[in-house]
Structure formats: structure tokens, C-alpha cells
C-alpha positions as CSV (number, residue, x, y, z in Angstrom):
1,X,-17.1,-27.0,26.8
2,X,-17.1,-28.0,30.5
3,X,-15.3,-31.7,31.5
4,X,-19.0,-32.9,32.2
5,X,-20.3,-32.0,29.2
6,X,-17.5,-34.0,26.9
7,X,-17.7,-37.0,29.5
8,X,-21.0,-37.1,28.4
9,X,-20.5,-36.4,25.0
10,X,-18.2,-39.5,25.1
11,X,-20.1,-41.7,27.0
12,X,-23.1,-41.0,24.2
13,X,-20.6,-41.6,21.7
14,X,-19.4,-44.7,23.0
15,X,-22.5,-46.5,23.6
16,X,-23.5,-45.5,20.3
17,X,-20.9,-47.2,18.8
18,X,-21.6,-50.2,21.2
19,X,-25.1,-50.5,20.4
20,X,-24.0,-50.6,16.7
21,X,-21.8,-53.0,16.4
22,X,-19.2,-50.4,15.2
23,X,-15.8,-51.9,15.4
24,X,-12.3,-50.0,16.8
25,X,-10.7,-49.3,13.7
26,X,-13.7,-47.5,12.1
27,X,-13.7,-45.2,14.7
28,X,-11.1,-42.2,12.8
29,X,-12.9,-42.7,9.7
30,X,-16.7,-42.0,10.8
31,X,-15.1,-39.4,13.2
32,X,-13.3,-37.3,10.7
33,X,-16.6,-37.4,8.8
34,X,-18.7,-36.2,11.6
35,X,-16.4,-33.8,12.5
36,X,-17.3,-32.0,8.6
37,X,-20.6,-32.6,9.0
38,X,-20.6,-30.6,12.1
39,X,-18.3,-28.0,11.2
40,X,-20.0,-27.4,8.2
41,X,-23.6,-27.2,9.7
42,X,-22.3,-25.1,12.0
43,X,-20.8,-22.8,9.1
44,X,-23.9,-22.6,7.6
45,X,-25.4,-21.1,10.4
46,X,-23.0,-18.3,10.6
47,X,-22.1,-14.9,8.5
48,X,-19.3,-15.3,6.0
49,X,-16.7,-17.8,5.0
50,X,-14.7,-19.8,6.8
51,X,-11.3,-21.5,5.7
52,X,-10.8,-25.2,6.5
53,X,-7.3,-25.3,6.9
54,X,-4.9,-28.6,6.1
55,X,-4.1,-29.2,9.5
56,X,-8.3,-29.7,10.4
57,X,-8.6,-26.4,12.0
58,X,-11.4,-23.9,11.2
59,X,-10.5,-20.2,10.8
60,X,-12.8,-17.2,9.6
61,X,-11.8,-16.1,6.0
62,X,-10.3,-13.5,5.6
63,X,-10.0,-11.4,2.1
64,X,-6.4,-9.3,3.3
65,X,-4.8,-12.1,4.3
66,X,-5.3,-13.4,0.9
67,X,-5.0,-10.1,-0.5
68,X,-0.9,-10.6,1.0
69,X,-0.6,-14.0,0.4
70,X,-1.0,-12.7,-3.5
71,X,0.9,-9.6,-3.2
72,X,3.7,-11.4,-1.5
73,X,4.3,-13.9,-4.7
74,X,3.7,-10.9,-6.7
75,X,6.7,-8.8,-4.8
76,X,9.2,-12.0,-5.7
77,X,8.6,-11.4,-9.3
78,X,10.1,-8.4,-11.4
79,X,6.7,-7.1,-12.6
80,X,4.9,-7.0,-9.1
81,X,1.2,-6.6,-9.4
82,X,-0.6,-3.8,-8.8
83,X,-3.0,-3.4,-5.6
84,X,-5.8,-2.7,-8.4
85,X,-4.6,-6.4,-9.7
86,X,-4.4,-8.0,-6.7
87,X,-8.4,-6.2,-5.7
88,X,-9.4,-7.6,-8.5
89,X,-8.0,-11.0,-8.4
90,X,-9.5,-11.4,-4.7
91,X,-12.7,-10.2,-6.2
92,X,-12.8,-12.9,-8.6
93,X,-11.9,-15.2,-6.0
94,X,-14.7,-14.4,-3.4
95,X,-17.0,-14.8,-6.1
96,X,-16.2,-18.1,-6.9
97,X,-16.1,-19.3,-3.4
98,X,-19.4,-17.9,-2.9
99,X,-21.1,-19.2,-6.4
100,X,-20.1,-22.7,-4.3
101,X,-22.5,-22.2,-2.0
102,X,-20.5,-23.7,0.6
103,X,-19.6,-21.8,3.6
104,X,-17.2,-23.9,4.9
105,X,-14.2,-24.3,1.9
106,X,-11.1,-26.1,2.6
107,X,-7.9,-24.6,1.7
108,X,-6.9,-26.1,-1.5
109,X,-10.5,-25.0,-2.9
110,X,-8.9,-21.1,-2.1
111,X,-5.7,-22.2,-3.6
112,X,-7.0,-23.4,-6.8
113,X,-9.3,-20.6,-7.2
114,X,-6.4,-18.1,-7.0
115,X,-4.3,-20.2,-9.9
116,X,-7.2,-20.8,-12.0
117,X,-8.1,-16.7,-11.6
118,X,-4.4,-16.0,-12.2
119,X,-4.2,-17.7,-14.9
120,X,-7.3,-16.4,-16.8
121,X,-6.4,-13.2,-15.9
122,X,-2.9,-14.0,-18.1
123,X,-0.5,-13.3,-14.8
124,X,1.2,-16.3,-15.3
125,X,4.5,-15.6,-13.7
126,X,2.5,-14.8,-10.6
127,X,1.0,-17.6,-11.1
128,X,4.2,-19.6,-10.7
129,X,5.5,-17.8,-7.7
130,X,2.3,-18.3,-5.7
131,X,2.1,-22.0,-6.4
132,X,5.5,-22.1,-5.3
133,X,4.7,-19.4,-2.4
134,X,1.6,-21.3,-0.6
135,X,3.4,-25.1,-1.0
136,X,6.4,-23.4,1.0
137,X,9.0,-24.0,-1.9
């Protein structure tokens, strides 16, 4: 987006907020909410998934990332999985990401999917190491 374009942007925004009586410290709240609505409109106009990541940026999802995100807890383990495991546990995943309807899924939504599939696949001691994996410990 070109300078004049967000200066405008601005200004629109700011005499919005003037004209409604919106005071200062509202401003982050209704901001962070726009900034979903917009992000996930814009989602929804696109192919595929896309990851909302904890730090509030946006990235395409991606199935081999998570495909070695699972593979790498399953390598710290004594019984790694297999890569037929690990296609099917991404399987199971997508699916429940797309039976949300929801193009536009944070992070955590990913995360649980992947316990909740591990688990009910019985690959518990995955399970443990991937918690552990994606919270850094």
C-alpha cells in the first residue's frame, strides 16, 4: 500500500472515530477486532487455508510443515512414527480444519487438532512430546 493510500486510510479512520464519539483507549480493542474481520474476509475469498499465527501474522497453511512439526516430536520418542502415521494424522487434521468452515484458523485451533487426533489415534507418547515440542519446552 502506497503512503497516500494509508494517510488516507488513517484520516478515514480517525474521523470515524471522531464522529462517533469513540474514546482513546478503545482504540486497540475495536482495532484488533477489525483487523479479524478483515483478515478473515479476505481469507474467505482465497484458495486454501491460512494459519493465524500467535504473534497476529497471517501465513498460508501448509500440510509438510505440519507433517515435520509431527515427525519431529515423533523422532524424540523411542517408537518414532511412521510417515504412513504421520499421512494419516495430517489427514485427519485437514479434515477437521476444513469441517470448521473457517478459512482463516489460528494456531492453537491446529495445535489442538493434532493432540485431540493423537490421542484418538492412541499415540500418546507422541502426544506428549508434541505438546511439549510446539510450547518450546
Amino acid at each position: 500500500m502506497d503512503s497516500t493510500s494509508f494517510r488516507q486510510m488513517t484520516d478515514y479512520i480517525v474521523d470515524l472515530c471522531r464522529n462517533n464519539n469513540v474514546n482513546v483507549s478503545e482504540i486497540p480493542e475495536i482495532f484488533e477486532k477489525l483487523k479479524m474481520d478483515v483478515l478473515k474476509r479476505l481469507a474467505e475469498q482465497s484458495d486454501g487455508l491460512y494459519v493465524l499465527k500467535k504473534k497476529g501474522y497471517v501465513e498460508k497453511f501448509d500440510e509438510d510443515k505440519l507433517f515435520l512439526s509431527i515427525g519431529n516430536a515423533s523422532d524424540e520418542i523411542e517408537e518414532p512414527l511412521t510417515s504412513g502415521d504421520i499421512h494419516n494424522i495430517v489427514r485427519n487434521v485437514v479434515k477437521i480444519l476444513e469441517d470448521k468452515k473457517e478459512k482463516l484458523i489460528p494456531s492453537g485451533d491446529i495445535r489442538e487438532a493434532v493432540l485431540n487426533t493423537l490421542n484418538d489415534m492412541a499415540f500418546f507418547e507422541v502426544h506428549k512430546k508434541y505438546k511439549d515440542y510446539v510450547s518450546g519446552k
